[in-house]
N, C-alpha and C positions, 0 to 999 in steps of 0.2 A: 173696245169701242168699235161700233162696227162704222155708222155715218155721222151724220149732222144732220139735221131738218129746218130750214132757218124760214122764220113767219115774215109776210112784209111788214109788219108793223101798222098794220088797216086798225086796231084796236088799242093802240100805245105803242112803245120803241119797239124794232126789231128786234128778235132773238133767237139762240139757237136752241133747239133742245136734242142733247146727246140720246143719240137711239144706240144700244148696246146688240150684239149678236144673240144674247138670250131672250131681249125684247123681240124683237124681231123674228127669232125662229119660233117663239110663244105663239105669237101671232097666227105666223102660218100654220102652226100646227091648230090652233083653235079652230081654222076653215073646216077640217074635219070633224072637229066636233059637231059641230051647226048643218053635219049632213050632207057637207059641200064636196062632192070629188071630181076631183081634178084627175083626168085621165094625159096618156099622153093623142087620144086623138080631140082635144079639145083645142080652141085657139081663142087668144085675150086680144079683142082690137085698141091697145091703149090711143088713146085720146087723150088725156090728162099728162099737163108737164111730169117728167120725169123726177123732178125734184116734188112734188109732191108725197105725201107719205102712203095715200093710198093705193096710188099707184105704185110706190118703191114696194109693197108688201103683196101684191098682187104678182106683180113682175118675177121678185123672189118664188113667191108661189109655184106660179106656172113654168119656173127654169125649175125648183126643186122637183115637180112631179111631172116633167118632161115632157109639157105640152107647150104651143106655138104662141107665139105672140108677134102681132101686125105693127105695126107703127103709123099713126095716121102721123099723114103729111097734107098742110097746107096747099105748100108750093104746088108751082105748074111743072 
């Protein structure tokens, strides 16, 4: 088991759905499929909560193939 990904429950009760290491490194490896490379001089500005799943798979991404990633911040 690698996380958790938990819904607000905006369409019924809240729940989790187990994301496994194999899901997840699937994942990332499909970005190359689709022709997508990730260098290490690339940089991800996430914007999207951290618990998010697209973001958690993006994130994974661009640390596995050694490129940057910004963190937007609100605050002042």
């Amino acid at each position: 088991m690698f996380t958790f990904s938990y819904t607000s429950g905006t369409t019924g009760n809240p729940k989790g759905a187990m994301i496994t290491h194999l899901n997840l490194m699937s994942t990332v490896d499909s970005i190359r499929s689709r022709n997508i490379f990730i260098t290490p001089n690339d940089v991800h500005l996430s914007y999207l909560p951290l618990p998010h799943v697209f973001e958690r798979v993006f994130s994974i991404a661009f640390l596995a193939y050694g490129a940057v990633i910004w963190y937007f911040n609100w605050s002042d």
